[in-house]
C-alpha positions, -999 to 999 in steps of 0.1 A, spaced: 0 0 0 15 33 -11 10 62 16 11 99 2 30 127 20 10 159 25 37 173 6 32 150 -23 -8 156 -20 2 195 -24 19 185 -55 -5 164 -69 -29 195 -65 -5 215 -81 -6 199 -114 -42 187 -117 -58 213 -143 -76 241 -120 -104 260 -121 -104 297 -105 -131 316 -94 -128 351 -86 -155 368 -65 -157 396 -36 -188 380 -16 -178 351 2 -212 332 0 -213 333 -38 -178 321 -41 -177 293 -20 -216 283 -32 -201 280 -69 -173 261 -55 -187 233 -39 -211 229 -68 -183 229 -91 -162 207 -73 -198 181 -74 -199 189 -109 -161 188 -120 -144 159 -109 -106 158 -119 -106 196 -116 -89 214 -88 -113 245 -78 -99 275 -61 -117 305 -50 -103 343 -46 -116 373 -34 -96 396 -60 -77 395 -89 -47 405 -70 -44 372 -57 -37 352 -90 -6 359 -95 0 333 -68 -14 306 -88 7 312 -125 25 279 -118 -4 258 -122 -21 243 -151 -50 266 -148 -77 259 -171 -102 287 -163 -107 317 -146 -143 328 -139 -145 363 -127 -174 376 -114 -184 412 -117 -218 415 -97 -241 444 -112 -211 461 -126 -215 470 -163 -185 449 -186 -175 480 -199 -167 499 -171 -132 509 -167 -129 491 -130 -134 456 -147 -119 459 -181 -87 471 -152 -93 438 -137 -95 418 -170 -63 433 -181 -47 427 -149 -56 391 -152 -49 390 -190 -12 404 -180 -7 376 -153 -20 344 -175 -22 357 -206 -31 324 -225 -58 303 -195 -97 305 -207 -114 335 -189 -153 337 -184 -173 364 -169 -204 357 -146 -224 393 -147 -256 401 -130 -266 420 -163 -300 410 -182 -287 402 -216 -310 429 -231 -283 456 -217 -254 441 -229 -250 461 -262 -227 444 -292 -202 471 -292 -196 459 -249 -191 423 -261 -167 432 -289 -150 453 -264 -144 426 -239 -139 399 -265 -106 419 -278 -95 422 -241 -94 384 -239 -127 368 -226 -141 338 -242 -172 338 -226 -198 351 -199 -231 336 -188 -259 357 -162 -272 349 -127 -301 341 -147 -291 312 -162 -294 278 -149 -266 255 -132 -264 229 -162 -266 261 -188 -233 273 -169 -218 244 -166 -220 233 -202 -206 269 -211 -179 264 -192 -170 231 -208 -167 243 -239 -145 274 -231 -120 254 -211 -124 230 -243 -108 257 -263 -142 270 -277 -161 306 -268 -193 311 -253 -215 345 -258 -248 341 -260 -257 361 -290 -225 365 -322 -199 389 -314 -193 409 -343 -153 414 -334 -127 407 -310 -123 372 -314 -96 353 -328 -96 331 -360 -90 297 -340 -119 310 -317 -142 320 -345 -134 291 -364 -145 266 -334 -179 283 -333 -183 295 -364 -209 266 -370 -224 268 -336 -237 306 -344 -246 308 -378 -270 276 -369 -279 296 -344 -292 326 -356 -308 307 -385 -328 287 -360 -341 319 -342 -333 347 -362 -363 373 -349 -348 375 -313 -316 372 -293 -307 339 -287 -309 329 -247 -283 303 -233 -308 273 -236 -310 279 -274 -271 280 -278 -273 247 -259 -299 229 -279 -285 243 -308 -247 230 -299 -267 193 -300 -288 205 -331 -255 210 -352 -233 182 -338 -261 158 -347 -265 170 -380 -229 179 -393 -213 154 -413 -189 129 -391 -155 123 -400 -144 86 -396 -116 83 -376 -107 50 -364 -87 48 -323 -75 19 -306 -88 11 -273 -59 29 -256 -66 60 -281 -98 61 -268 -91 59 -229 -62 91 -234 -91 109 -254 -113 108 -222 -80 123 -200 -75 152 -231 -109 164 -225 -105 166 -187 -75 190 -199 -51 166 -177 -15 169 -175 3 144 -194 19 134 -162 -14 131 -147 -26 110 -176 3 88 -176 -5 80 -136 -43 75 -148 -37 50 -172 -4 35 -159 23 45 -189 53 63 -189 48 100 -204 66 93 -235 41 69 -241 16 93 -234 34 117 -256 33 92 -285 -5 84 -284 -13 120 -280 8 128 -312 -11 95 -326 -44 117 -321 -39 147 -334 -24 134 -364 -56 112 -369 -75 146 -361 -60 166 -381 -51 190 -353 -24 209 -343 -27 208 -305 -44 191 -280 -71 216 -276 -86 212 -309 -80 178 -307 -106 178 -270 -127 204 -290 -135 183 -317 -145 155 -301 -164 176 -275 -186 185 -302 -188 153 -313 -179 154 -349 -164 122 -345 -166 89 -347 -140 63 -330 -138 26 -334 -129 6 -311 
């Protein structure tokens, strides 16, 4: 029976792929939190009360940042401060904002605007827990979630993800402004209707596509599934080539959307 240090259980946290929510009322915070931790097995959840305090986190594999701005307006200059600030310190992790705003007073121009300064999605205290969730797995899958098209500010790999997801969209309800249950529905509409690409995995394929979509470490994964990480290395390489995709990101994405179809 192996025992685990506390100093290798700190360690292990370290370099399991975390999620970061950033909020100034305690109860919200740590209500998300333990719903997310619930929801998000495999994911380390931390919660801060400003965005001071990330800079203490930039040596971990974080996977998203949720930031949550209350009844302030996205354009004001306080947040897009704080998005910069948080843009500066991880410059390249998924960031989401969680807004009190109806969508109705969110204005194109204020998406556009936070869009260019780096966020990849926001959804309302209106919405639902599953309609949250779901948007929040397919930011940290590499995708972007606005309710409604932005018309700028995002870029191509971005666009190019959802490029499907909003011109399906808007041609499924084109007389109003789409609500985060249609973008959900429709995200199952188009993935059931797009054309499949054959792609034939091995068993093992398979079982290290499961880790890539948890956004594991490859040292994580290799612990998972009991290989070395040059193995891991290998079969990752193995995937994308079979995907036709140049990372590991679009390589989650696509199956996320499930555009695929594996053999066993």
């Amino acid at each position: 029976m192996t025992v685990m240090m506390s100093s290798d259980l700190t360690s292990f946290a370290r370099e399991r792929p975390t999620i970061v929510i950033i909020d100034r009322q305690t109860l919200s915070r740590t209500a998300l939190a333990r719903v997310l931790r619930s929801e998000l097995v495999g994911y380390e959840i931390i919660d801060l009360a400003c965005t001071h305090a990330i800079a203490e986190l930039s040596d971990r594999p974080v996977a998203l940042i949720l930031f949550n701005i209350h009844g302030h307006e996205m354009s004001e200059r306080c947040v897009l401060e704080h998005i910069g600030q948080l843009r500066r310190t991880l410059p390249r992790e998924a960031l989401m904002l969680l807004t009190q705003q109806s969508e109705a007073t969110i204005s194109d121009a204020t998406l556009s605007e936070v869009a260019r300064a780096g966020v990849r999605g926001y959804v309302t205290d209106r919405d639902a827990i599953d309609i949250a969730i779901a948007a929040m797995k397919l930011v940290i899958a590499g995708g972007v979630y606005f309710p409604r098209p932005v018309s700028g500010g995002l870029d191509e790999a971005a666009a190019a993800a959802t490029a499907a997801l909003r011109d399906a969209a808007l041609a499924a309800v084109p007389t109003r402004l789409l609500d985060a249950k249609d973008v959900v529905a429709v995200v199952a509409e188009v993935a059931s209707q797009a054309p499949r690409i054959q792609v034939a995995f091995t068993q093992r394929e398979q079982e290290v596509i499961a880790t890539l979509q948890r956004g594991l470490s490859n040292k994580i994964i290799a612990n998972e599934l009991n290989l070395s990480q040059n193995t891991v290395k290998v079969h990752i390489s193995r995937i994308m080539r079979k995907l036709k995709a140049t990372n590991r990101t679009e390589a989650a994405l696509a199956v996320q959307r499930n555009f695929l179809s594996a053999e066993a």
